[in-house]
C-alpha positions as CSV (number, residue, x, y, z in Angstrom):
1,X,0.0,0.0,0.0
2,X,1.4,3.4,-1.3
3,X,2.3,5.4,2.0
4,X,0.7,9.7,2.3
5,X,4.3,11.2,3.3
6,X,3.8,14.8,3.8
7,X,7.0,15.5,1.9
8,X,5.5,13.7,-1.5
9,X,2.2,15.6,-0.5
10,X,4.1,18.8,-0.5
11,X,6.0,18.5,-3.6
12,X,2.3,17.1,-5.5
13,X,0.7,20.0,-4.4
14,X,3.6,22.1,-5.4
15,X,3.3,21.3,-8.9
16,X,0.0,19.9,-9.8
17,X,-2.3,23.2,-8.0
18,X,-0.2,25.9,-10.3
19,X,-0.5,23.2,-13.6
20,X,-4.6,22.8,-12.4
21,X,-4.6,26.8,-12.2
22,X,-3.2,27.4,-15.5
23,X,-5.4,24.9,-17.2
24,X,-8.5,26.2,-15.5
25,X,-7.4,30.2,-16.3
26,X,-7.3,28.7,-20.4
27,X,-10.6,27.4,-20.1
28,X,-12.2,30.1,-18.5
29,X,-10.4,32.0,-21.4
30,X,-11.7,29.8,-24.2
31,X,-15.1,29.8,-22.3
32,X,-15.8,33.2,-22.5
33,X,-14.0,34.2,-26.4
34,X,-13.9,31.4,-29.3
35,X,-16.2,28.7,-27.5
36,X,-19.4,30.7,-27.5
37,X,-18.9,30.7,-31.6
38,X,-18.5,26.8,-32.0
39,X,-21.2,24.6,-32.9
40,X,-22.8,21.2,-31.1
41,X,-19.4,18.9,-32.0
42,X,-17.1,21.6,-31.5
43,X,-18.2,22.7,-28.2
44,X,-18.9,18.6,-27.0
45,X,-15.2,18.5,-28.1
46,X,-13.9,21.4,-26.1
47,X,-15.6,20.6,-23.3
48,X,-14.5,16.4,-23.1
49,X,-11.2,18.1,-24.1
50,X,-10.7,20.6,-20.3
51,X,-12.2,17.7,-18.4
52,X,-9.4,15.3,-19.7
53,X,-7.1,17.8,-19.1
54,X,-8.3,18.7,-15.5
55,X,-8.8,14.4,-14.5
56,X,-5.3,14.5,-16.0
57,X,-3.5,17.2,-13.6
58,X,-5.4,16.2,-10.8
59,X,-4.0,12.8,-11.2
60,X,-7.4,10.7,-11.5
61,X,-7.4,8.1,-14.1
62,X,-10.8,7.7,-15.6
63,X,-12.2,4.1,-16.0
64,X,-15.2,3.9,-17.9
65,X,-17.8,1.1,-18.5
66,X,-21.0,1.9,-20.9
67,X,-22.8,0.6,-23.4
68,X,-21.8,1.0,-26.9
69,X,-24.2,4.4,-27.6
70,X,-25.7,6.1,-24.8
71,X,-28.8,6.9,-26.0
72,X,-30.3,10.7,-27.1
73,X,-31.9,12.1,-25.9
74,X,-32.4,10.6,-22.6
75,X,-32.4,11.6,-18.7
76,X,-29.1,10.2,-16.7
77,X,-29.2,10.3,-13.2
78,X,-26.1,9.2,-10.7
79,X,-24.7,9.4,-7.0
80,X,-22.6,12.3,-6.1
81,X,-19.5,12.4,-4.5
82,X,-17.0,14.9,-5.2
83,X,-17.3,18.3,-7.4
84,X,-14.8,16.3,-9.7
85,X,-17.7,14.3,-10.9
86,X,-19.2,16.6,-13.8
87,X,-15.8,16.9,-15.4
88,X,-15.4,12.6,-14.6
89,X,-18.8,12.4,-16.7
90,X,-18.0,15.3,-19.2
91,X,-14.9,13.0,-20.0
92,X,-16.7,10.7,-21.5
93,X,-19.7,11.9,-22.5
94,X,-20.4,16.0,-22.3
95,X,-24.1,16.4,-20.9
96,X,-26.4,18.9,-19.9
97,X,-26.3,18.9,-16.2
98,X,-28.9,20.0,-14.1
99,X,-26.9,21.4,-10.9
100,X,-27.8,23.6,-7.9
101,X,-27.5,27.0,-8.2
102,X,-24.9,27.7,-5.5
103,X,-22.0,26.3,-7.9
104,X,-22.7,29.5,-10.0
105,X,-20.9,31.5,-7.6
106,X,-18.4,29.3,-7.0
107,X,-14.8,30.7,-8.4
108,X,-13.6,29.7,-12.3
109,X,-15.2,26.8,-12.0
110,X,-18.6,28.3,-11.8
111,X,-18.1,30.2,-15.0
112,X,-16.6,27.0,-17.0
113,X,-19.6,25.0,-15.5
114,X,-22.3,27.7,-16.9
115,X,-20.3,28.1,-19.8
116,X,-20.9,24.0,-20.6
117,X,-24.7,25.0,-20.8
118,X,-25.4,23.9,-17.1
119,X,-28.8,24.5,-15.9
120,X,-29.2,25.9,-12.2
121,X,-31.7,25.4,-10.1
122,X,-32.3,27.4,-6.8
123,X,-32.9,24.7,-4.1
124,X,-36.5,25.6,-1.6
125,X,-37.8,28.3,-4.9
126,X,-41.0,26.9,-5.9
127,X,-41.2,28.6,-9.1
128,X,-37.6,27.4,-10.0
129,X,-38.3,23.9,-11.1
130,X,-40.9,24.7,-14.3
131,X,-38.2,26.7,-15.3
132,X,-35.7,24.4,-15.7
133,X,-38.3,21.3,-16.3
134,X,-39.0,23.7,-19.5
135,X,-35.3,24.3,-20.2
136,X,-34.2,20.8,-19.8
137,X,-37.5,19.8,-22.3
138,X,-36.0,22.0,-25.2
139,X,-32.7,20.3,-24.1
140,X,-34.5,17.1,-24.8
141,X,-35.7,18.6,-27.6
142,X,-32.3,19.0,-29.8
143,X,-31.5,15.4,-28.6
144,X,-29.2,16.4,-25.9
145,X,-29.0,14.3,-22.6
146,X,-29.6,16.0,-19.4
147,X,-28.1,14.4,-16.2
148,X,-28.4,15.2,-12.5
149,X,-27.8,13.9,-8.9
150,X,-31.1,12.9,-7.4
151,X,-29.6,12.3,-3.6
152,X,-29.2,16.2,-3.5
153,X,-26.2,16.4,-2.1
154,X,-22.2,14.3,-1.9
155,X,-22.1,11.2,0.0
156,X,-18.8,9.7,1.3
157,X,-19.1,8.0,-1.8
158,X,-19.2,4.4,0.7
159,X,-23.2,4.8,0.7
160,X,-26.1,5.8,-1.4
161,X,-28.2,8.4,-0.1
162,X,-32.1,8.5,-0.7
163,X,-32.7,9.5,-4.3
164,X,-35.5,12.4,-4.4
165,X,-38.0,12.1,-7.0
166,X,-38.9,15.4,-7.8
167,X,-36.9,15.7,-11.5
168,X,-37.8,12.2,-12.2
169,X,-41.0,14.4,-13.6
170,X,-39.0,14.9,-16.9
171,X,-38.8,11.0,-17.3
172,X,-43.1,10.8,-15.9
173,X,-44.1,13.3,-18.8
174,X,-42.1,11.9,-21.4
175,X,-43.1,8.2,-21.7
176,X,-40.3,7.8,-24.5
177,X,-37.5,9.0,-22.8
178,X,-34.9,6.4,-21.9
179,X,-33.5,6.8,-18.2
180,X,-30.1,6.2,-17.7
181,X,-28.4,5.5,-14.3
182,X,-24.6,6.1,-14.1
183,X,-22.5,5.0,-10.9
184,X,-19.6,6.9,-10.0
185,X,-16.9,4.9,-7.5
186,X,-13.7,6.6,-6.6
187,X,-11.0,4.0,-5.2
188,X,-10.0,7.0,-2.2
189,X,-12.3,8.9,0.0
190,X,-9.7,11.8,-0.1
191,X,-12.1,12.6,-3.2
192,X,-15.7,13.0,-1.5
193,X,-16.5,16.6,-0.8
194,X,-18.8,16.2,2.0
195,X,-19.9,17.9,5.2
196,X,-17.9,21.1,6.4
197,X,-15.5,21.1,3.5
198,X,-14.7,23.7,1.4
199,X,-13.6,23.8,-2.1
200,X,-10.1,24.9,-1.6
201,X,-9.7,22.2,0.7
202,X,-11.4,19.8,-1.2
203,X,-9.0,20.7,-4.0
204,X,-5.9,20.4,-1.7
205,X,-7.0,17.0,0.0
206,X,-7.1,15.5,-4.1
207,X,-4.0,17.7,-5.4
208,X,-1.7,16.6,-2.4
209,X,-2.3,12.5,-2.5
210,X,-1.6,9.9,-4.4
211,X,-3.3,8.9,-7.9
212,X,-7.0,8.1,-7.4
213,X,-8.7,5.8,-10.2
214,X,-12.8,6.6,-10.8
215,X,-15.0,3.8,-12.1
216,X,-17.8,5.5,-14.6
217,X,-20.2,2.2,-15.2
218,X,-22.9,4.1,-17.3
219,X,-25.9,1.1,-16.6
220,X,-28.6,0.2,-19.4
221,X,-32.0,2.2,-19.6
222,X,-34.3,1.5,-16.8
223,X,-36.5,-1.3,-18.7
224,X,-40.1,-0.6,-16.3
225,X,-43.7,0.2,-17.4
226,X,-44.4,2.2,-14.4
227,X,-43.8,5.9,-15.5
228,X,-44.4,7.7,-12.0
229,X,-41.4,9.6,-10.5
230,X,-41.5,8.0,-7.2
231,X,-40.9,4.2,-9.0
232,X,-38.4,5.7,-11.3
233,X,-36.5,7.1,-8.4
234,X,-36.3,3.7,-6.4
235,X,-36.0,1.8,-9.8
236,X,-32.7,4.5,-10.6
237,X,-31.3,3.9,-7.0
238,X,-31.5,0.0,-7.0
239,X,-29.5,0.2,-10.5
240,X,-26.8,2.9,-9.1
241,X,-26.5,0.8,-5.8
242,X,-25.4,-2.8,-8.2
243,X,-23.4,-0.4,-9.8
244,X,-21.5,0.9,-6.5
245,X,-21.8,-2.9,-5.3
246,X,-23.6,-1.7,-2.1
């Protein structure tokens, strides 16, 4: 088992947090001149492109497992660990993520997530969710896929938290619509970004330690005739939770 010296953790942070700052100041540059002016590939390619790059510096090796085509449009839903896992998913696949609207504020990465076409929801506002069930529709629309995190909030990324069944609306009004779980598994828990920790530390905890590896295993399309959000949500967590092996 590879040891956590705080001289290596030093010297990994040294490097990899001015290399992650860098990449992150081009993207945010890119983001806000020549990306706005690409079309659909270019702009999937960009985007799978910085979150390569940014898996890459922060030392996390991407393992993915899916189905030949993921289908679109369609609604993916996964657990939540770690703010690393919309670039982890953008890697693979860029997707439409439906995220809360806190993340907006958060520094560069707030601006390169908006710039990826995130929708933001305001958690407790009532009038928030038509807005973005109508947004993520016209998503659905162009044949994009929309993703989001129904347990609300990171786990340690050891359990599966509830999944709330409020979004699994989009799936109940559109009887056609493929859902899609996705399980995210990181082999450290230096990853999960949970209870009184901030970003920056959050960033430091992943930049300092040793290569982490993240299993993506992207699971078929919920095959059930009951349409209702509240079976769709328990049908979506039992899949994520074979995926996580819990």
């Amino acid at each position: 088992m590879q040891r956590y010296s705080p001289p290596r953790a030093a010297l990994r942070l040294g490097w990899r947090f001015p290399v992650l700052f860098c990449w992150m100041v081009l993207g945010l540059t890119w983001a806000l001149t020549g990306f706005r002016f690409l079309g659909p590939k270019g702009r999937s390619w960009s985007i799978r492109t910085f979150a390569r790059g940014l898996l890459a510096v922060c030392s996390v090796r991407l393992v993915a497992d899916s189905p030949e085509s993921i289908p679109a449009p369609a609604l993916l839903v996964g657990n939540h660990v770690s703010w690393l896992d919309i670039f982890v998913v953008h890697a693979l696949e860029p997707v439409t993520f439906i995220a809360k609207s806190e993340i907006r504020s958060w520094p560069v990465i707030g601006t390169l997530v908006s710039a990826s076409g995130t929708l933001f929801i305001e958690r407790g506002s009532r009038s928030a969710m038509p807005q973005v069930i109508a947004q993520a529709q016209r998503r659905f629309s162009q044949n994009e896929r929309v993703m989001f995190f129904p347990e609300g909030t990171t786990s340690d990324g050891q359990s599966l938290l509830k999944f709330h069944s409020s979004l699994f609306v989009l799936a109940e009004r559109a009887a056609e619509l493929p859902v899609v779980p996705v399980s995210i598994r990181y082999s450290s828990r230096r990853t999960a970004y949970v209870g009184d920790m901030t970003l920056l530390g959050s960033m430091v905890a992943i930049l300092s330690g040793p290569a982490v590896e993240v299993r993506l295993q992207i699971q078929p399309a919920l095959a059930t005739d009951d349409r209702k959000r509240q079976a769709l949500a328990k049908a979506a967590h039992r899949s994520v939770a074979r995926g996580l092996e819990l």
